[in-house]
VMD Tcl script that draws the C-alpha trace (Angstrom):
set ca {
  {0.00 0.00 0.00}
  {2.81 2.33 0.83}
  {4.62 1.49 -2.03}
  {1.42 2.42 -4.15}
  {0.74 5.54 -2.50}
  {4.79 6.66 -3.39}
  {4.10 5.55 -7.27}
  {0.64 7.74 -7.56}
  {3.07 10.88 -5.66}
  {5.46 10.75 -8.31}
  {3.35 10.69 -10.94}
  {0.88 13.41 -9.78}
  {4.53 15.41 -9.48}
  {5.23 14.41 -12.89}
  {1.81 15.31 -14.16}
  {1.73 18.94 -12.49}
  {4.98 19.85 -13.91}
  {3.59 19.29 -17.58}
  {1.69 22.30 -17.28}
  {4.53 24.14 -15.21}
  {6.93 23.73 -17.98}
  {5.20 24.94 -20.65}
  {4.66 27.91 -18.85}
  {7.79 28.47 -18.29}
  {8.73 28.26 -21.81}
  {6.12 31.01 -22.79}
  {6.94 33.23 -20.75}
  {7.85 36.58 -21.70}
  {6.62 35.79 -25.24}
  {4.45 37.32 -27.59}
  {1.89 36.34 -30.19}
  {-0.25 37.23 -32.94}
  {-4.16 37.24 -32.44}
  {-6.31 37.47 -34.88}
  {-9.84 38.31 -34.43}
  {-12.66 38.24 -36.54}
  {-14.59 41.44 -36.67}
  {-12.20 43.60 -34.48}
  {-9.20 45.13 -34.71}
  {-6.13 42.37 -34.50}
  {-3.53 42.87 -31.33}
  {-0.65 41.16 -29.70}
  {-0.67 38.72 -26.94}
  {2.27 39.15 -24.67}
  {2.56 36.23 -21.74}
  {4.24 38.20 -18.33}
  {7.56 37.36 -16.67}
  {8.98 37.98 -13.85}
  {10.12 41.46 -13.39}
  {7.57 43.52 -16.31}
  {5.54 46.49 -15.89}
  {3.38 47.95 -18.34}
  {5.47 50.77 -18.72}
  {7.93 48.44 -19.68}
  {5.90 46.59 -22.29}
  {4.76 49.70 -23.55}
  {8.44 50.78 -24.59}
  {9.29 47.20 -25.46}
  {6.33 47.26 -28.31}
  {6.01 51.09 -28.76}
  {2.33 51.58 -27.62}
  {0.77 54.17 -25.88}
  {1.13 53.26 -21.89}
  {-2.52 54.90 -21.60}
  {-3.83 52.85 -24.51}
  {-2.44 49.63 -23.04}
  {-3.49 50.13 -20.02}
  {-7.13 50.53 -21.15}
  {-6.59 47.43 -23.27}
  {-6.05 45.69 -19.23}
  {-8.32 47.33 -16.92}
  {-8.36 43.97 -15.00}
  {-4.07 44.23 -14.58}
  {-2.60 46.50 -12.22}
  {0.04 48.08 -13.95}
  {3.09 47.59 -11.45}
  {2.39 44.44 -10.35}
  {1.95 42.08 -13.11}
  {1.08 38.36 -12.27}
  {3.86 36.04 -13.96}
  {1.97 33.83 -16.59}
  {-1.02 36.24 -16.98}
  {-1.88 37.46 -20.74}
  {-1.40 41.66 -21.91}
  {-3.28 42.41 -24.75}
  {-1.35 44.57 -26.62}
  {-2.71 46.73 -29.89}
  {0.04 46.81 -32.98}
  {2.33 49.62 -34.11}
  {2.82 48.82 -36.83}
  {4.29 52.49 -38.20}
  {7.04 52.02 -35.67}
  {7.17 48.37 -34.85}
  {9.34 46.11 -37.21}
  {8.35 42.31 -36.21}
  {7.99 38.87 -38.16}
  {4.77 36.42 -37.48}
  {5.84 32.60 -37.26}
  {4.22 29.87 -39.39}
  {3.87 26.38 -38.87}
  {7.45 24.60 -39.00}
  {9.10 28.41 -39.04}
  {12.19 28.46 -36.67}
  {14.55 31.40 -35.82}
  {17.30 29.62 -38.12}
  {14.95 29.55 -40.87}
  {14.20 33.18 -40.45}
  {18.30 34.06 -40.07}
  {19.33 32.16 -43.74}
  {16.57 33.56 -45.78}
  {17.47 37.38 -44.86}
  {21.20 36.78 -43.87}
  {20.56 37.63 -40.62}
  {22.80 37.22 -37.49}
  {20.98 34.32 -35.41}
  {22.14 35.69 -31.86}
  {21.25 39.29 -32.75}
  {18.02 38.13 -33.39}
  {17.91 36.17 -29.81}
  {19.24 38.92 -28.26}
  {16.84 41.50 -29.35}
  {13.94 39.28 -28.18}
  {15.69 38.36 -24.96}
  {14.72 34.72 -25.74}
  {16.04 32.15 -23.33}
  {13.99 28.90 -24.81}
  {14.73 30.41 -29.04}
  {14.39 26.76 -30.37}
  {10.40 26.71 -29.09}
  {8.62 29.10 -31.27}
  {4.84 29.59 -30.30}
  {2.33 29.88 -33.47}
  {1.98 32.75 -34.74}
  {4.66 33.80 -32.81}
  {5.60 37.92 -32.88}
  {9.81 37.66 -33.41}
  {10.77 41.68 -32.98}
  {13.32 42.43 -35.66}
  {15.88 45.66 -35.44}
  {15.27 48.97 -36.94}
  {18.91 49.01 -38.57}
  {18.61 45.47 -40.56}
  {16.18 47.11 -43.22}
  {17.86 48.66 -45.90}
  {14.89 50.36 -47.15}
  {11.17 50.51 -46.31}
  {7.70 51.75 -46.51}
  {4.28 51.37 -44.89}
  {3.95 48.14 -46.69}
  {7.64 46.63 -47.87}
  {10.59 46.56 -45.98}
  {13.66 45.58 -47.09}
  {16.46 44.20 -45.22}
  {18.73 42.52 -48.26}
  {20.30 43.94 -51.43}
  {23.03 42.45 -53.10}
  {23.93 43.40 -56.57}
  {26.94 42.04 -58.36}
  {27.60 41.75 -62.20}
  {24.53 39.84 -63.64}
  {23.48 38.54 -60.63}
  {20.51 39.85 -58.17}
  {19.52 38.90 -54.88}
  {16.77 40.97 -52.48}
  {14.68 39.45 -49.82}
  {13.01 41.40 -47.28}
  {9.22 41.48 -45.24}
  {5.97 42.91 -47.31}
  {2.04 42.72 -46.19}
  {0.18 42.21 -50.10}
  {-3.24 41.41 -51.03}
  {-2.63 37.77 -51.79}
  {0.95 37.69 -50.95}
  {1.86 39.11 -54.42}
  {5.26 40.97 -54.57}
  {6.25 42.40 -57.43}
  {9.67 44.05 -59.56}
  {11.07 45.31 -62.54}
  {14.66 46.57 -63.75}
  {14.46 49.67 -65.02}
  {16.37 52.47 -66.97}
  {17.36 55.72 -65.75}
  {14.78 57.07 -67.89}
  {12.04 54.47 -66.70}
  {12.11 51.76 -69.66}
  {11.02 48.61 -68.10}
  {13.65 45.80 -69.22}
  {12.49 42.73 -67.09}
  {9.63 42.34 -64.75}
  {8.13 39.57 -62.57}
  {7.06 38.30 -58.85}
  {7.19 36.60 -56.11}
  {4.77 35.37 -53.12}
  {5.63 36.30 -49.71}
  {5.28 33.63 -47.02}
  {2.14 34.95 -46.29}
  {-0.83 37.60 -46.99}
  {-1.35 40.38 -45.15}
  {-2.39 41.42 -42.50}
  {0.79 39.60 -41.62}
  {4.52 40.20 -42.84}
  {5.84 37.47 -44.69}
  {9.18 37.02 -46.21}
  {9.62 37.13 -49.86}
  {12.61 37.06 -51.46}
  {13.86 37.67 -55.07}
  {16.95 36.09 -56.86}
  {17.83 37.24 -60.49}
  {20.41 36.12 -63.16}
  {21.45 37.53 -66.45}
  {20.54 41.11 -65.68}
  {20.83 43.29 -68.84}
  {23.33 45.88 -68.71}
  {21.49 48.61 -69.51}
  {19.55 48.06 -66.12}
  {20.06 50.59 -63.37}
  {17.42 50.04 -60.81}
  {15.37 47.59 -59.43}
  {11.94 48.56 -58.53}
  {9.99 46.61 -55.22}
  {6.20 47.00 -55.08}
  {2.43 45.78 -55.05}
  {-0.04 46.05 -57.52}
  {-3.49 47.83 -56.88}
  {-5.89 45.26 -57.88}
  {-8.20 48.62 -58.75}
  {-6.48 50.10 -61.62}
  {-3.17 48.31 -61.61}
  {-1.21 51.17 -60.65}
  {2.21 50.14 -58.18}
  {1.49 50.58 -55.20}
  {4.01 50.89 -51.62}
  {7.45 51.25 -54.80}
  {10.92 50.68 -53.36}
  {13.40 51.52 -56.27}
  {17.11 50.38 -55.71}
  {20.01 51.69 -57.49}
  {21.88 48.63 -59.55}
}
mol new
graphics top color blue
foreach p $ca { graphics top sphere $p radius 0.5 }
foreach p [lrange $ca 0 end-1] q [lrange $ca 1 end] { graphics top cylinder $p $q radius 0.2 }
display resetview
């Protein structure tokens, strides 16, 4: 009997630290919600040690809007595990959503990023566990250009060869580009599909060979499914 009860305490000890664990690897995360009829926001899971205020500079929000957002939180004395609802910035805030299978190495090779810069940024202490639709921050200086809708973070041009890659929200994921003359003549055109459509950023990236000579910029944009007009134009000089 004794030896019974001592099996069922180690696995209710077991058992309860399922839930304790996977906690603890969420913690101090943030992710993408997405909600019909309403305006889309941020779910940020508290650690030990944040305030509002803090969150607020962390995702560049208004401390009174976020605070309105969390009546039911008092703002300097967060409960560890507890949810923030946080709305988006998304004029100042440069971030990446997850996808299914998506992993911080992924992320790194297709933009040539620096892995542990990325880490860092995030303060990430569990990076290989990404949550879905996880929110993965991204700094302000990796972009080398960048609108309301495209931002760029690579451009490498070298002899005939062409590579961009970078983060756009389309209609239907559509990216498009064109080499161009000084004087405007379009000389090759074409597209790509980011990761995903918007409202999220997905990653898109653009490889070219056999560029013609005569080329002198390459040319980033959507097109308006109205009129067909380019829409949200980066234009990079060759």
């Amino acid at each position: 009997m004794k030896q019974k009860t001592v099996i069922i305490s180690i696995l209710s000890l077991i058992f309860l630290s399922i839930p304790l664990q996977a906690q603890a690897d969420t913690l101090g995360r943030a992710y993408y919600e997405i909600v019909i009829q309403e305006d889309n926001y941020f779910r940020y899971i508290i650690q030990p040690g944040d305030t509002l205020y803090d969150l607020a500079q962390r995702f560049k929000v208004n401390l009174d809007t976020l605070q309105e957002m969390n009546p039911q939180l008092e703002a300097t004395n967060l409960v560890v595990g507890e949810e923030v609802k946080i709305n988006i910035n998304d004029d100042e805030l440069d971030y990446y959503i997850t996808l299914p299978d998506d992993s911080l190495w992924k992320l790194a090779q297709r933009h040539n990023l620096d892995l542990e810069e990325i880490i860092e940024h995030n303060n990430f202490t569990n990076p290989d566990q990404l949550l879905q639709d996880e929110v993965i921050l991204l700094p302000a200086e990796i972009f080398a250009a960048r609108n309301n809708n495209i931002k760029l973070i690579e451009f490498e041009s070298e002899g005939e060869q062409l590579r961009a890659s970078g983060l756009a929200r389309v209609f239907e994921a559509h990216v498009s580009y064109a080499l161009e003359t000084e004087d405007g003549q379009v000389l090759k055109e074409g597209g790509t599909t980011a990761t995903i459509a918007g409202p999220h950023w997905g990653s898109f990236e653009i490889e070219l060979a056999d560029i013609p000579a005569e080329a002198d910029y390459l040319a980033v944009f959507s097109v308006s499914m109205k009129d067909g007009s380019r829409q949200d134009e980066i234009k990079l000089e060759l």
